[in-house]
C-alpha beads as a LAMMPS data file, in Angstrom:
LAMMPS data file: protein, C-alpha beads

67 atoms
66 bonds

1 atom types
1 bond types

-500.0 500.0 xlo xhi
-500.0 500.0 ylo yhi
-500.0 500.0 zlo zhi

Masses

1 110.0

Atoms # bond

1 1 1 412.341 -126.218 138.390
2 1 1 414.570 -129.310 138.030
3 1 1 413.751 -132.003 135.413
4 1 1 413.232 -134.144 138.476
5 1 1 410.625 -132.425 140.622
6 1 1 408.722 -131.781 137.120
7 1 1 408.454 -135.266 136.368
8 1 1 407.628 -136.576 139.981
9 1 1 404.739 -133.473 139.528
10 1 1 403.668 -135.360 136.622
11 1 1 403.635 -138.615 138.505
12 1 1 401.592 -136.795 141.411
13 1 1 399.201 -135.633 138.324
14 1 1 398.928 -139.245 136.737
15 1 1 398.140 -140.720 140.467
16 1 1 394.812 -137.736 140.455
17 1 1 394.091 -139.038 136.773
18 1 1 393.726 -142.610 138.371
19 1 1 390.846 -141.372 140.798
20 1 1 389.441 -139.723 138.522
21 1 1 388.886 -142.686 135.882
22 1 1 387.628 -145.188 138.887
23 1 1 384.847 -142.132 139.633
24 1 1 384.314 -142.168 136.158
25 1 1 383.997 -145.783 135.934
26 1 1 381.933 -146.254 139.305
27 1 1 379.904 -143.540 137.772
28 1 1 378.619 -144.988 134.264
29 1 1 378.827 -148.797 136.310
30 1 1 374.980 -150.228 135.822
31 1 1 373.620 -147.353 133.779
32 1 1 372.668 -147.041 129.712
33 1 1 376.254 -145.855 129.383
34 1 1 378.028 -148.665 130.674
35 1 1 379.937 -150.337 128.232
36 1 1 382.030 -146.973 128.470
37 1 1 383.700 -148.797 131.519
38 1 1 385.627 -150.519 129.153
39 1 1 386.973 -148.113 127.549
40 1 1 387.762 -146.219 130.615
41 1 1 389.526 -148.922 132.175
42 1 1 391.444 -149.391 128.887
43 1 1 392.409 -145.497 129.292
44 1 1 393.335 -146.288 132.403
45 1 1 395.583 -149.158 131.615
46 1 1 397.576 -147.347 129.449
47 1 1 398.148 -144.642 131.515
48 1 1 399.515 -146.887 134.099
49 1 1 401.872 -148.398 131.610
50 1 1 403.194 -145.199 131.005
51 1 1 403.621 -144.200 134.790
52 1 1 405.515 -147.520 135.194
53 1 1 407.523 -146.058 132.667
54 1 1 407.980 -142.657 134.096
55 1 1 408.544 -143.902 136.906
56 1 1 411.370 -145.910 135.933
57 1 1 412.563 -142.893 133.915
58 1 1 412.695 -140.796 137.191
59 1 1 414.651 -143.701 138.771
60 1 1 417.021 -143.133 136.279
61 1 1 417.839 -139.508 136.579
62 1 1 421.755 -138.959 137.734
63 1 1 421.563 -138.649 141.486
64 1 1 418.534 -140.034 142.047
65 1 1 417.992 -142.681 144.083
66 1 1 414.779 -144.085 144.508
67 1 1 411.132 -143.516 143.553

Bonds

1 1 1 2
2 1 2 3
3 1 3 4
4 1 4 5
5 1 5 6
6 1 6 7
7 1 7 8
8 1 8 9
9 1 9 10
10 1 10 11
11 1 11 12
12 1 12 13
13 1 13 14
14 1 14 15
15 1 15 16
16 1 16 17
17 1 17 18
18 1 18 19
19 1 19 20
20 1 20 21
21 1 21 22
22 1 22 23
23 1 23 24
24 1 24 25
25 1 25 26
26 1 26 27
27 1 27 28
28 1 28 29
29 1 29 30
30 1 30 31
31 1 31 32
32 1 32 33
33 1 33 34
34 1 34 35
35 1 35 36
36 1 36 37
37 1 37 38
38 1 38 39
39 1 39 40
40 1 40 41
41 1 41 42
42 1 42 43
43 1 43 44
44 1 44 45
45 1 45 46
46 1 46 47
47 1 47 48
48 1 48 49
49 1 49 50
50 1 50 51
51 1 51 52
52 1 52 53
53 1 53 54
54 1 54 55
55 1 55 56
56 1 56 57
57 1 57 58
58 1 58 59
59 1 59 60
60 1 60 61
61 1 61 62
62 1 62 63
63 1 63 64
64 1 64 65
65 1 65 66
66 1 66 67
């Protein structure tokens, strides 16, 4: 597998990772365990820092040209 389709998998991956931290989120909202919705949206910010990144990193692959 090229290093290109394994890092656009990984971007595919990230985007499931997103829904599954707003379920998360949605799921603790208004309950005893909701001040973990902080956290997880903190989780989740970082994580889309780092897919900005990737992405950008994929962009930049020799004969690639856009993402």
């Amino acid at each position: 597998m090229s290093l290109h389709a394994d890092l656009t998998s990984v971007m595919s991956t990230l985007d499931q990772v997103f829904e599954r931290l707003e379920e998360a989120a949605n799921e603790v909202k208004g309950t005893a365990e909701d001040d973990l919705v902080t956290d997880i949206y903190e989780v989740e910010r970082h994580l889309r820092q780092a897919a900005r990144r990737l992405s950008r990193t994929i962009r930049s692959l020799p004969g690639t040209q856009s993402f």
